[in-house]
VOVEXVO-239074 format. One line per 10 residues: their letters; for each residue x, y, z of C-alpha. Coordinates in Angstrom, 3 decimals, m for minus. Layout:
! VOVEXVO-239074
a	X,Y,Z  ...
! end
This chain:
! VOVEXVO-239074
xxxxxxxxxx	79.223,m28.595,344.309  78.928,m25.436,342.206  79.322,m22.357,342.909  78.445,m18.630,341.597  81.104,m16.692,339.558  82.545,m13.605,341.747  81.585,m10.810,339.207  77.751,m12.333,338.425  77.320,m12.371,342.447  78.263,m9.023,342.379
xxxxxxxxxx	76.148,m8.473,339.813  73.031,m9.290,341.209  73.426,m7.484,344.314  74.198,m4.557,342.305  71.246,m4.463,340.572  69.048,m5.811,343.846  69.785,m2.144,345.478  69.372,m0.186,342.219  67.468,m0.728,339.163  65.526,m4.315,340.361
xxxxxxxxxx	63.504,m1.815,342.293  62.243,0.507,339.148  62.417,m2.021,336.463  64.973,m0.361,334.389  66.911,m2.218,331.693  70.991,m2.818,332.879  74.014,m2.545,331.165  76.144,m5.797,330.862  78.266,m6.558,334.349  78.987,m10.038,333.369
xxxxxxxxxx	80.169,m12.106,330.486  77.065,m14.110,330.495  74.952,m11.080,329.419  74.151,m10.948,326.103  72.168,m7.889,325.054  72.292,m4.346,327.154  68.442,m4.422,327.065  67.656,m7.272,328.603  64.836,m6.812,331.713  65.683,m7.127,335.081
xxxxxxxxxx	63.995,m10.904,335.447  66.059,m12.418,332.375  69.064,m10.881,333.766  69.273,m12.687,336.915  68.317,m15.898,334.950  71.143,m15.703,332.654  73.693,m13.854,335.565  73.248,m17.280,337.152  76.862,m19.341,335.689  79.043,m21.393,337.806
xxxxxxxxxx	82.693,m22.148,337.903  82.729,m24.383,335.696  80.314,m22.987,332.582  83.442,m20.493,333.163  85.965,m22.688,332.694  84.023,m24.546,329.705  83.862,m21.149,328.096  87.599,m20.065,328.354  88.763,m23.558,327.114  86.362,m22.969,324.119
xxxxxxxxxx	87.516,m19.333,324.041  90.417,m18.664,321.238  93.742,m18.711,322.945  95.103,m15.016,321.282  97.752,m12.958,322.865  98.229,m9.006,322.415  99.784,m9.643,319.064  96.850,m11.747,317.355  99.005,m14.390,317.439  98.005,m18.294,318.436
xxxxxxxxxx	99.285,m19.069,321.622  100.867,m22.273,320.127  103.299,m20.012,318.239  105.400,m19.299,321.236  108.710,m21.458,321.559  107.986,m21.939,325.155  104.791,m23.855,324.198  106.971,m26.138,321.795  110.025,m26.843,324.470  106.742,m28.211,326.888
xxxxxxxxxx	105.059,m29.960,324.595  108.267,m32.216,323.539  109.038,m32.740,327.513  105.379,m33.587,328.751  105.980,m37.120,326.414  106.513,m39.839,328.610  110.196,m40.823,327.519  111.465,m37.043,328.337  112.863,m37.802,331.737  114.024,m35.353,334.206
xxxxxxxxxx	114.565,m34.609,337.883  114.911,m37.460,340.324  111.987,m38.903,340.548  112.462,m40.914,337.655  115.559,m42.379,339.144  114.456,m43.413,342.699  115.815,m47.158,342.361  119.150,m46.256,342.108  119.624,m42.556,343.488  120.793,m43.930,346.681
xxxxxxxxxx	123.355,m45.876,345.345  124.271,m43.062,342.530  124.853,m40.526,345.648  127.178,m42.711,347.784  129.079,m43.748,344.468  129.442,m39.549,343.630  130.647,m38.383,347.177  133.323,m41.907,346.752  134.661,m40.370,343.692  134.416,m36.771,344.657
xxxxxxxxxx	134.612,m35.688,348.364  137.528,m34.588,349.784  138.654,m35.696,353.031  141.508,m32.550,353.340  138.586,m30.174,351.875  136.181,m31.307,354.485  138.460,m31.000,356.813  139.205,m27.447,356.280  135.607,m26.490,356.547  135.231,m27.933,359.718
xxxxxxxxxx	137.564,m24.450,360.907  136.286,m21.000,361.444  138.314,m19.594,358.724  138.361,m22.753,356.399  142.265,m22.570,356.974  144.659,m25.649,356.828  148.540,m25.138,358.046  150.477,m27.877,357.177  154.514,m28.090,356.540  155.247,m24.425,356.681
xxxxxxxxxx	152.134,m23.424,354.606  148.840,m21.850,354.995  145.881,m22.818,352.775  142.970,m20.498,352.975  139.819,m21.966,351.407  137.009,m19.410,349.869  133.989,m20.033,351.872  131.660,m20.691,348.737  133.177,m22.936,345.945  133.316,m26.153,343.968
xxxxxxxxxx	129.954,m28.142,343.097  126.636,m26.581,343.302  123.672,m27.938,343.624  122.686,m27.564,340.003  125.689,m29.579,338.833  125.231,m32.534,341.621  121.780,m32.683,340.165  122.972,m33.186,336.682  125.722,m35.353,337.556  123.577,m37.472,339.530
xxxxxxxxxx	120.904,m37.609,336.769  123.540,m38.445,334.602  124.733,m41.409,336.458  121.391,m42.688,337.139  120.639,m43.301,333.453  124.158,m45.228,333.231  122.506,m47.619,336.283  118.952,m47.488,334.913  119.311,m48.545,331.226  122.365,m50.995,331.486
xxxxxxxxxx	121.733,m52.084,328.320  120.956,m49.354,326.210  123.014,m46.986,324.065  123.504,m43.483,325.629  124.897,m40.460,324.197  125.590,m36.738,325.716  124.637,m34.221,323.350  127.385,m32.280,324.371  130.022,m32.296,327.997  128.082,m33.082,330.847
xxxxxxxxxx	129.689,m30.110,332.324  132.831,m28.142,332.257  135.086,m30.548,334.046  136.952,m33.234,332.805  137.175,m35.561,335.721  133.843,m35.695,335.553  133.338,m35.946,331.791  136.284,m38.756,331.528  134.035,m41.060,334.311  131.138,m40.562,331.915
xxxxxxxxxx	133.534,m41.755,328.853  134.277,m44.837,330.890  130.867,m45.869,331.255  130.965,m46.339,327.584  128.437,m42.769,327.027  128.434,m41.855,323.528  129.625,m37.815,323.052  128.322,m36.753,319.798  130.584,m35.461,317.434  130.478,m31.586,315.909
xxxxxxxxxx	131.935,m30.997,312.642  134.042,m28.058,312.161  131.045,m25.614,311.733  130.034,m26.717,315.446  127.303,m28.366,314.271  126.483,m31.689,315.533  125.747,m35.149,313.901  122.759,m37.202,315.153  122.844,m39.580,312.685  124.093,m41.978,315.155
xxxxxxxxxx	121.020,m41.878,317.148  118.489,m44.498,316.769  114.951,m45.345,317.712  114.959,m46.593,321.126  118.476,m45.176,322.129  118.885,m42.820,325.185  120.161,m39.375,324.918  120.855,m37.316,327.718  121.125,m33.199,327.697  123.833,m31.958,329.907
xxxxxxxxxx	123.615,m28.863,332.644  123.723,m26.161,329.897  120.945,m27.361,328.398  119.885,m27.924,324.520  118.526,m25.933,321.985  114.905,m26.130,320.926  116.531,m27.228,317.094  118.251,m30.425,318.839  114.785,m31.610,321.263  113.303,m31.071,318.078
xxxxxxxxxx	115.446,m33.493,316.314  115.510,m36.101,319.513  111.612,m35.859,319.478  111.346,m37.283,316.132  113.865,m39.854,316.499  112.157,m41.728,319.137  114.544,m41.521,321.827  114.310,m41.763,325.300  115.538,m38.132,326.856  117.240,m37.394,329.723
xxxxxxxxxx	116.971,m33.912,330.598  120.135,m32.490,333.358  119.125,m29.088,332.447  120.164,m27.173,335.593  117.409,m25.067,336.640  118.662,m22.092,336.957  119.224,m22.233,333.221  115.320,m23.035,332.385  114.645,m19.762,334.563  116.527,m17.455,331.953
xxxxxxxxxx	114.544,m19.326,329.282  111.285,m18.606,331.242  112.706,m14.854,331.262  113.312,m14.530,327.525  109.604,m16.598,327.024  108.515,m13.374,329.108  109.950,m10.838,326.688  108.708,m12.997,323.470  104.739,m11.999,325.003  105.787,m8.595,325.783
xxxxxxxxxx	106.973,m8.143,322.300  110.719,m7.101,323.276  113.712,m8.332,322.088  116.225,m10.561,324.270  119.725,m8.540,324.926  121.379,m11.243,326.561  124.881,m10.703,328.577  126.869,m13.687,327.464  129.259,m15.375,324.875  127.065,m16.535,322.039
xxxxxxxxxx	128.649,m19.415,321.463  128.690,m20.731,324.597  126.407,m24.292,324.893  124.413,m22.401,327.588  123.418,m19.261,325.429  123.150,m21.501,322.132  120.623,m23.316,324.168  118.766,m19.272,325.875  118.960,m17.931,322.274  117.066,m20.514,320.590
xxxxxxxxxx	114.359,m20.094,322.850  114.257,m16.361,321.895  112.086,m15.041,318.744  114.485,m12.061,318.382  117.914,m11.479,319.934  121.096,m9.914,320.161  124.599,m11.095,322.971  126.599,m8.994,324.551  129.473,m10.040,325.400  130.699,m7.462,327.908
xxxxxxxxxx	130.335,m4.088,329.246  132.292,m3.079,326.086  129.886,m4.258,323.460  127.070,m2.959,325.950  127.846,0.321,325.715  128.660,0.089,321.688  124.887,m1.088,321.109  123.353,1.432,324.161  125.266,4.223,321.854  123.614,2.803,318.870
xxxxxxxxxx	120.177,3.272,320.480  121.141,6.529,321.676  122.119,8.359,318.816  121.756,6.822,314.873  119.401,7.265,312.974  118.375,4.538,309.398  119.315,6.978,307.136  122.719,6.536,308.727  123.431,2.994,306.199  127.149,3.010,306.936
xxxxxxxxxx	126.648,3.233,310.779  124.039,0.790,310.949  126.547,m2.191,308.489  128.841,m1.518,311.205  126.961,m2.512,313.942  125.447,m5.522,312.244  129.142,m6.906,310.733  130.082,m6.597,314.435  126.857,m8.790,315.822  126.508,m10.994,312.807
xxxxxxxxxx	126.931,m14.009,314.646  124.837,m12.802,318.157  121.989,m12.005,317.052  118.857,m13.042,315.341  118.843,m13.931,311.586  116.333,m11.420,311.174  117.706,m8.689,313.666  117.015,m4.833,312.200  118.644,m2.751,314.920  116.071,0.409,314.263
xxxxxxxxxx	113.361,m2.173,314.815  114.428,m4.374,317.233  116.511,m1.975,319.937  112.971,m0.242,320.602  111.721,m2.253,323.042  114.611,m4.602,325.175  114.800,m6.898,327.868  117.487,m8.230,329.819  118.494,m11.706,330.445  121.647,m13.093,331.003
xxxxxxxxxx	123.983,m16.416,330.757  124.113,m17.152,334.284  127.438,m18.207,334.782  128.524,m14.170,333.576  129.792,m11.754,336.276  127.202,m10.427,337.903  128.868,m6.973,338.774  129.577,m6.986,334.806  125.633,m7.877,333.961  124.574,m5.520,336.297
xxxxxxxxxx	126.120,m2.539,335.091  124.806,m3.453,331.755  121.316,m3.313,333.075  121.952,0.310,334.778  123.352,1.390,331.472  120.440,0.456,329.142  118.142,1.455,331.805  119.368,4.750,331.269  119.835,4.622,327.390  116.471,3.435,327.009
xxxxxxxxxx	115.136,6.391,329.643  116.796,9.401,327.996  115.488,7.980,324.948  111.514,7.555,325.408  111.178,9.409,328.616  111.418,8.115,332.407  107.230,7.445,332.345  107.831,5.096,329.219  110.670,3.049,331.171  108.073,0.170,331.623
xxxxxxxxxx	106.980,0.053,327.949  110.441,m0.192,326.400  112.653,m2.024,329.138  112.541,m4.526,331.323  114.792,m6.857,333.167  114.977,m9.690,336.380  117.896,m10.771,337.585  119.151,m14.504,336.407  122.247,m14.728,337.368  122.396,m18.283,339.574
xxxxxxxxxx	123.129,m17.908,343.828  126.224,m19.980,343.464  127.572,m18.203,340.348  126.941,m15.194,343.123  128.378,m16.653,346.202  131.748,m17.916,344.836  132.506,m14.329,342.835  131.729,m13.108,346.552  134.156,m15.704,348.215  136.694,m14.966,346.102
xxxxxxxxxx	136.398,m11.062,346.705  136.437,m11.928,350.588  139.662,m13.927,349.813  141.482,m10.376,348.179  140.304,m8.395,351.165  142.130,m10.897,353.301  144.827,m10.474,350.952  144.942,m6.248,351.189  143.467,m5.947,355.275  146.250,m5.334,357.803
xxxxxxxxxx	147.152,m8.441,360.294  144.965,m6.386,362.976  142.003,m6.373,360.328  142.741,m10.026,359.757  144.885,m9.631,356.905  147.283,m12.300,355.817  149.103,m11.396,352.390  148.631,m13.896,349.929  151.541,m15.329,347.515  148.253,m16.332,345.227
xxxxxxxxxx	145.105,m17.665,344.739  144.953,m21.032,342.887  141.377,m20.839,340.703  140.655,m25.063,339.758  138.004,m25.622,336.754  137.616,m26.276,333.543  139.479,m24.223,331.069  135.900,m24.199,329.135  133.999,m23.056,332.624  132.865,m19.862,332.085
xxxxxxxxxx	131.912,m19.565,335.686  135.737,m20.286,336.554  136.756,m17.742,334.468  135.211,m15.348,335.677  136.335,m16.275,339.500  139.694,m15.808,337.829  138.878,m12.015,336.909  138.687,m11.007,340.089  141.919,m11.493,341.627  143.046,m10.393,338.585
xxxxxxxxxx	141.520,m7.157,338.489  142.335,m6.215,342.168  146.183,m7.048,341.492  146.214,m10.355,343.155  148.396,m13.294,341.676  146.344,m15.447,340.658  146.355,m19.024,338.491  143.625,m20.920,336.733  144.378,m24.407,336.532  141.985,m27.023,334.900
xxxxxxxxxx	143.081,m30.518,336.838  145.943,m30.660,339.576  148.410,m31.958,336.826  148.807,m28.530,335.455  150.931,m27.956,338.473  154.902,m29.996,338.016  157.365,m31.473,340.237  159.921,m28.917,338.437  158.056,m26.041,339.887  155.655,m24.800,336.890
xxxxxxxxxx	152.524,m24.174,336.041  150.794,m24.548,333.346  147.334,m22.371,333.172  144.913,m20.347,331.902  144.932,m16.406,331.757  141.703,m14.027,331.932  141.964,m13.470,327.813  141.616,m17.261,327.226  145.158,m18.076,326.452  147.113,m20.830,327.515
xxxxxxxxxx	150.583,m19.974,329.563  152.763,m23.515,329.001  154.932,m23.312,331.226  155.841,m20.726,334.255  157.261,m20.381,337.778  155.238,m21.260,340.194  156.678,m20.601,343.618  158.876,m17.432,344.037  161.685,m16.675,346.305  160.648,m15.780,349.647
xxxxxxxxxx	162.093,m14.220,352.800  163.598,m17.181,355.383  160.835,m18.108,358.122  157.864,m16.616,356.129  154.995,m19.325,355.420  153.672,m19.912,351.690  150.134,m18.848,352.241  147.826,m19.760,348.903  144.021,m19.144,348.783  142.430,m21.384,346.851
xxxxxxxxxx	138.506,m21.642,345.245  137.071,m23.471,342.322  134.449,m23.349,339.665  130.678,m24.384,340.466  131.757,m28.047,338.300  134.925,m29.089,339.715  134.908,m31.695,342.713  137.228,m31.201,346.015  138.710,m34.292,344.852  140.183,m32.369,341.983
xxxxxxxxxx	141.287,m29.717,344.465  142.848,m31.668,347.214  145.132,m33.620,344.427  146.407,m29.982,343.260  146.722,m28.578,346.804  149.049,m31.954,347.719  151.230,m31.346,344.641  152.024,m27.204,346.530  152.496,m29.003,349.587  155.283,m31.195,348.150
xxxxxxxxxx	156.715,m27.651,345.856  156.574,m26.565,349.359  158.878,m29.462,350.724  160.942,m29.436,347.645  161.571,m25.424,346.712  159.976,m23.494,349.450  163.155,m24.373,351.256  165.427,m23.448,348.523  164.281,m20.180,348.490  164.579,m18.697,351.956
xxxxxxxxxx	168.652,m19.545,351.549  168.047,m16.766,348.992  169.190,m18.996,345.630  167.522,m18.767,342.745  168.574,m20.787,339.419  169.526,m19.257,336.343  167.156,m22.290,334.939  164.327,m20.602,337.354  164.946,m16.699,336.522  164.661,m18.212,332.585
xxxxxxxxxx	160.876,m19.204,332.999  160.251,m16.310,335.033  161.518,m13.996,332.413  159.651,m16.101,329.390  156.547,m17.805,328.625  155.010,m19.526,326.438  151.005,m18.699,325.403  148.719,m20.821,323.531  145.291,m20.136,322.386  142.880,m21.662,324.403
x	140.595,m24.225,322.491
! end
């Protein structure tokens, strides 16, 4: 059944209770009127277009954005034409035979029957042996990574006998990454410019992108090959790329909050037609006092700012050009108190600049920083509070908070930062063997170095409990947790006790007094 276009109905009952009753020539309401003098009788003949001589008309309609440009020139465009092919597989549907089987085999290998148990009380507490465990309320997996994961393992079950490869760590974990070298999955190599070698690939082979994503470059590449693709792209990741797709149409340039040589922002950048990273607040306000104040004819000024963003930003990047019109996006696993006070300060860099009515024209930003990446930083806060409140308040001083997660998990990182800027002792392990039977820790610090080797359990006063809050990055499984947690429980057994007769070891007051840093790889 057809129907009549909105605007041509309203058409004709405009001109039914106006000029149809004198005769007078109308001017052109609706797309399917050709000529401004055309009588009253040939209007309503031609005013009369259905839906779909609409719809045949904007498909034959050239597809031209604001800038003249074909619409096919935006990356976004390219990413969905590569994963609309039938061998570009993603989300679960795809995987239906085995997802079942794929789920109970995941909560075998990483569920924690301690963990579970702990959030079965009001305060996720466990007191066991003269210690007090005090879980954050938001941590380990989210749902993102469980997606990927199971994705992951799905193409292991589905294609038996086919070659897979990873074109980079599933995630930042490496329980989980080792599992996925045991099932014989191919990671491809980088060379020591951190570019990666897909000569390896063949026709027919399957290749599956991990949580972070990939960049446009490397579907590219995958698409010609003739591959089968497995896409474990977390959403949340796709929604900053829709976000930077935004500010490609609006004509702004990407200022993205994040470490540019991260997988995740590799992958956000190359969806961007011009950008520049930010690493923190720091660099923020560096570039938001570039905007503010120079000028081109200032040529030494301006060589500074590009030697320091030479490698974050676009190849073609002209700061005079490009810092006129911004937009916001950000590498979701970043701190989100961090990212937002960027966007408040180039909100108001950009404002003193053009004017509070321009705002619109010359900034813009939506918030992409994931819910979990939110919730655990939260947690984790909630955890300090306990740490600082009086007893009455529900206060219970902390000796420290135990962060698990990859040492390459930015997300972990950053749940370290916040103990450690509110003056809590705090640790960042990356797999429960960092903590040893002689007491020591080994672990990583908020700068990215490695500490070798330090004391892990101080001296305490007799008949107080060893009270340790623990949380862990968005990829790590309670598994991985529980295993460290049992490890303090024995330090407990074994030191603890030591302690509260008062004796410390001259072996013990050694580490305590040195350590040894690494760089973190």
């Amino acid at each position: 059944m057809q129907f009549l276009n909105f605007e041509v109905v309203l058409s004709i009952l405009l001109l039914s209770s106006s000029s149809c009753c004198y005769g007078f020539t109308t001017p052109r309401l609706s797309s399917s009127i050709t000529s401004r003098t055309t009588t009253t009788s040939s209007f309503l003949l031609s005013a009369i277009e259905t839906n779909d001589d609409v719809v045949e008309k904007k498909k034959a309609a050239p597809k031209k954005m604001q800038n003249g440009r074909d619409k096919m020139e935006f990356l976004k465009n390219q990413r969905d034409a590569i994963a609309k092919k039938k061998d570009y597989l993603r989300g679960a549907g795809a995987f239906k035979k085995v997802k079942k089987e794929v789920t109970q085999s995941m909560r075998d290998q990483f569920d924690s029957d301690m963990m579970n148990q702990m959030k079965e009380t009001p305060n996720f507490k466990l007191e066991k042996d003269g210690a007090e465990f005090y879980l954050a309320k938001d941590h380990g997996f989210c749902w993102g990574v469980e997606r990927s994961i199971n994705l992951a393992y799905s193409a292991v079950e589905t294609f038996p006998d086919a070659q897979l490869h990873i074109t980079n760590e599933l995630i930042h974990n490496p329980m989980v990454n080792d599992k996925l070298h045991a099932k014989n999955v191919n990671f491809i190599q980088k060379d020591g410019e951190n570019q990666k070698d897909f000569s390896q690939i063949a026709e027919g082979d399957v290749v599956m992108l991990p949580a972070f994503g990939a960049t446009l470059d490397e579907m590219k590449i995958l698409d010609a090959k003739k591959v089968k693709v497995v896409d474990t792209t977390c959403p949340w990741v796709a929604k900053v790329w829709n976000t930077v797709h935004t500010h490609q149409i609006r004509g702004l340039t990407s200022v993205i909050h994040g470490k540019y040589g991260h997988e995740e922002t590799m992958a956000t950048k190359s969806m961007c037609e011009t950008y520049i990273c930010v690493k923190n607040l720091e660099e923020a306000e560096y570039l938001a006092d570039f905007v503010a104040s120079a000028t081109e004819e200032d040529t030494e000024r301006t060589e500074a700012f590009m030697e320091k963003f030479k490698k974050a930003c676009s190849s073609h990047f002209d700061p005079h050009k490009h810092l006129i019109k911004i937009g916001l996006a950000n590498q979701t696993t970043m701190y989100k108190k961090e990212t937002r006070a960027i966007g408040q300060l180039l909100q108001k860099t950009i404002m003193s600049k053009f004017g509070p009515d321009l705002i619109n024209e010359h900034y813009y930003e939506f918030d992409t920083i994931c819910d979990a990446t939110q919730v655990r930083q939260d947690a984790v806060d909630e955890l300090c509070n306990m740490h600082y409140n009086k007893p009455e308040d529900g206060g219970n001083e902390l000796d420290f908070i135990l962060v698990v997660g990859g040492f390459d998990s930015s997300n972990t990182a950053h749940l370290l930062e916040i103990p450690q800027m509110r003056g809590v002792r705090s640790y960042h392990i990356n797999e429960a063997e960092c903590i040893r039977a002689d007491n020591t820790i080994k672990h990583r610090t908020m700068d990215g170095g490695i500490v070798e080797s330090e004391t892990l359990l101080l001296p305490k006063e007799p008949g107080t409990k060893l009270r340790v809050g623990v949380t862990s990055g968005a990829s790590t499984p309670d598994k991985e947790v529980q295993d460290a947690l049992g490890i303090i429980m024995m330090l407990n057994q074994l030191y603890y006790q030591k302690s509260k007769e008062g004796s410390t070891t001259e072996e013990e007051e050694e580490r305590n007094d040195t350590t040894t840093i690494t760089a973190c790889n």
